[in-house]
Every structure is written in C-alpha cells, then in structure tokens.
C-alpha positions as CSV (number, residue, x, y, z in Angstrom):
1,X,-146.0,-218.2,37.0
2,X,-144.9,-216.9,40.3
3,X,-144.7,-213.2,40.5
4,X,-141.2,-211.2,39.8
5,X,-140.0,-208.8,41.8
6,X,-139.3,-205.5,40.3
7,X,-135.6,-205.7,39.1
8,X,-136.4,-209.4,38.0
9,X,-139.2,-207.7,35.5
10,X,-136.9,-205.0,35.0
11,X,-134.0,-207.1,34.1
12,X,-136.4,-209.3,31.5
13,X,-137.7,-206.3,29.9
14,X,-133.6,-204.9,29.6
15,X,-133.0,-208.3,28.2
16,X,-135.0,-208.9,25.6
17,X,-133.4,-205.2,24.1
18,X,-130.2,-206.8,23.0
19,X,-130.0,-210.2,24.7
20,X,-126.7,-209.3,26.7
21,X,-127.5,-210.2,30.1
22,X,-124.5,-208.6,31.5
23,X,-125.7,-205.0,30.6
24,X,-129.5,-206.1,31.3
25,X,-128.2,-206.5,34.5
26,X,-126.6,-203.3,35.4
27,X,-129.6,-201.6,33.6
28,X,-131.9,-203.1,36.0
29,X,-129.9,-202.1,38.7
30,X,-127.6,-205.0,39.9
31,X,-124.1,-204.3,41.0
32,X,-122.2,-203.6,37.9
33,X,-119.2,-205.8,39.5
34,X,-121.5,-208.6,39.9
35,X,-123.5,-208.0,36.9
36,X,-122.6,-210.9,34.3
37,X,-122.4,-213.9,37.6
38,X,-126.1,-212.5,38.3
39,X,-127.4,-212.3,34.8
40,X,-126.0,-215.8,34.5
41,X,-128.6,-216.9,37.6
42,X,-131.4,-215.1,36.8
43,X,-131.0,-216.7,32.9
44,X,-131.4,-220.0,34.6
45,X,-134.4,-219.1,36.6
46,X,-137.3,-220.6,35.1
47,X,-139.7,-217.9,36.5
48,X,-137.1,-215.2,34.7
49,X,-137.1,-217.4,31.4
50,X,-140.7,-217.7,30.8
51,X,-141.1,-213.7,31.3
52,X,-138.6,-213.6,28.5
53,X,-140.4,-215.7,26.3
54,X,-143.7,-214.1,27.1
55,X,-141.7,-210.7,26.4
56,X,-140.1,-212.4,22.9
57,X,-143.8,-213.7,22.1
58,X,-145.1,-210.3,22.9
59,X,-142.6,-208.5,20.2
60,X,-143.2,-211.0,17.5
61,X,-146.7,-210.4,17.8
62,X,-146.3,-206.6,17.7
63,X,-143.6,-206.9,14.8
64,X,-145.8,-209.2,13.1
65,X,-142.8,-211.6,11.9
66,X,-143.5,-214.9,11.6
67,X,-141.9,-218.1,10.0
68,X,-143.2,-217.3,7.0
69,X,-142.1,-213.9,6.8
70,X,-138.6,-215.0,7.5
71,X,-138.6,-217.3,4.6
72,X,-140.2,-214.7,2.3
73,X,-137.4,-212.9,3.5
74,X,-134.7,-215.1,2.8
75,X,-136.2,-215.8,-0.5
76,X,-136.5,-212.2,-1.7
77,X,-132.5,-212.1,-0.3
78,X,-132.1,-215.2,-2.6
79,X,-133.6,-214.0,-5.3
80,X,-131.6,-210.8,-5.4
81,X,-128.5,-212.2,-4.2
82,X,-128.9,-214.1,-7.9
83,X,-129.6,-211.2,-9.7
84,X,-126.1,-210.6,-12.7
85,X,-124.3,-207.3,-12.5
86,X,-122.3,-206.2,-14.7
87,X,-118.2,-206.2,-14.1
88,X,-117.3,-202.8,-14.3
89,X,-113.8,-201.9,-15.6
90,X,-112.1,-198.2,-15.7
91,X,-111.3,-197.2,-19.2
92,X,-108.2,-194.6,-19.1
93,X,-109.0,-193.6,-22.4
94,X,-112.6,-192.1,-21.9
95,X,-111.8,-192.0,-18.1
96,X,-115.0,-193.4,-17.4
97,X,-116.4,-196.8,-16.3
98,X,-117.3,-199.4,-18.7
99,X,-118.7,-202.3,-19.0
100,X,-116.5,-205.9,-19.6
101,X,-119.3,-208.0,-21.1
102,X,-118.8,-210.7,-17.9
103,X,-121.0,-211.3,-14.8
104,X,-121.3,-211.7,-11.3
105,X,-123.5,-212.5,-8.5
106,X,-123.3,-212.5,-4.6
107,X,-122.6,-216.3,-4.1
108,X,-122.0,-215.9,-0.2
109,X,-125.0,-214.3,0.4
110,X,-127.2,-216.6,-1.6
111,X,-126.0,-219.4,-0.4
112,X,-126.2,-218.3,2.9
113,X,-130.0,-217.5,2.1
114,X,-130.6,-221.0,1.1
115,X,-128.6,-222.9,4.0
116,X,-130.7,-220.5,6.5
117,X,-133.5,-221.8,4.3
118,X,-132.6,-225.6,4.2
119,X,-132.3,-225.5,7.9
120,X,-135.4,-224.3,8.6
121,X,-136.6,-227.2,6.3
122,X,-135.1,-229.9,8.7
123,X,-132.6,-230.3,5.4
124,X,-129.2,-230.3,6.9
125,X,-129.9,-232.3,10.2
126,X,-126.4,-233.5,11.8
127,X,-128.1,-236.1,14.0
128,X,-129.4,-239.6,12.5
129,X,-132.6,-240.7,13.9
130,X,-132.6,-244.7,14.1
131,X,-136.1,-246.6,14.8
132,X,-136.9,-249.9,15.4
133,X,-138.1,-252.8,17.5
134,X,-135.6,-255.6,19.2
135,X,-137.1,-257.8,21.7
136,X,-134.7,-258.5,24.4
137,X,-133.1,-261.8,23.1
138,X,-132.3,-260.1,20.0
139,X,-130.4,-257.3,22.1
140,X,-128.7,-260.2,24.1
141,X,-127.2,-261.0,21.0
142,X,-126.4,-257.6,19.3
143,X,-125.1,-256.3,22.9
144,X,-122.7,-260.2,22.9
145,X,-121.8,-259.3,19.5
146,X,-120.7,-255.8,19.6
147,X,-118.3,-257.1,22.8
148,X,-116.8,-259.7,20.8
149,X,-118.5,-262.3,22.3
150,X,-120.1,-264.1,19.3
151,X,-118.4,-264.5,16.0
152,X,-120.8,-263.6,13.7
C-alpha cells in the first residue's frame, strides 16, 4: 500500500467515526465548501479504501465483535422480542393499573431479528444462480429459438 499523506490518514481515521465522509472531510482539514466532492474522491481511492478497512479491521478486533456475536446478538433480541407481557388496562375504580388477561409481544422487532438473521444465512437471496453446461450447437439452437427462429 502506497503511503498516505497526512490529511489522507487523517481523513480515514475521521471516517471510520461515523462513516459520513462529508464531515471526515472538513475534520481532516479540506475546504468545508469542497468537503463532500472531495470525500466522494478520496472514497474511491483504493489506497484511501484499504486504510479504512485496515482501520474497520482494527476496531472489530479491539471491540471483539464478530459474526458470531452478532447472531448471538440478534438471537438474545429474538428471544426477548418473544417474551408475553401483559396488556395493561387503567381501572377508574381502584385508579390503578390492571391487568386484562391478553398478551403481546414485539412482532416488528422479532421479525426484524430473524430477517437480519436469515440474511446472514444466504436465506433470502434475490438473485437466482443458474449452472450448467451447453456445448455451442446446443446454444445455436436455444439462442435461434429464443429469436423466433425455430418453432419448437
């Protein structure tokens, strides 16, 4: 990796604080009026990208999160996103809370716990992998057929 200059290392190490390049920018000391146009170049610079990820590596490793820990994470979050509580009502009479005898749970946040979970798991892919051979006669013919060419 080629060495940064100062504000470059500067402006990685502003970065990876809150990620808004814009304000890394003007933290590092570029032009405030020219902050996001040069944030948006030095994001593109490999050099300046592989600081950040040496930087985001550094923190993980100093944090200690991993993938697992996320998923333990998300699973606790699961778990007591599932948990019943009781429906409380106001009782005018005693002028106290009470009880109904029904239950709820925090359906958003579970099943946002188990879609961050699924996608982790490769579960919810959008894109559709196709495999397969075709020599080039056969592709003669698919290619003819999906023209019109051939009736099939």
């Amino acid at each position: 990796m080629t060495e940064l200059k100062k504000r470059q290392e500067l402006f990685c190490q502003e970065y990876v604080v809150d990620y808004n390049g814009t304000q890394a920018a003007v933290r590092a000391g570029y032009k405030k009026e020219s902050a996001k146009v040069t944030a948006s170049k030095l994001l593109t610079n490999a050099n300046i990208l592989a600081r950040v990820h040496e930087l985001q590596k550094d923190q993980l490793d100093r944090l200690a999160i991993s993938q697992d820990y996320v998923v333990l994470q998300l699973l606790e979050t699961y778990k007591c996103c599932r948990e019943p509580t009781p429906v409380m009502r106001y009782d005018p009479s005693t002028e106290e809370m009470e009880e109904t005898g029904m239950y709820q749970f925090d359906s958003k946040g579970a099943l946002r716990a188990l879609e961050l979970i699924g996608k982790h798991l490769g579960m919810f892919s959008d894109k559709v992998h196709v495999s397969g051979s075709l020599n080039t006669g056969q592709l003669s013919n698919v290619l003819a057929q999906l023209r019109g060419d051939v009736s099939g």
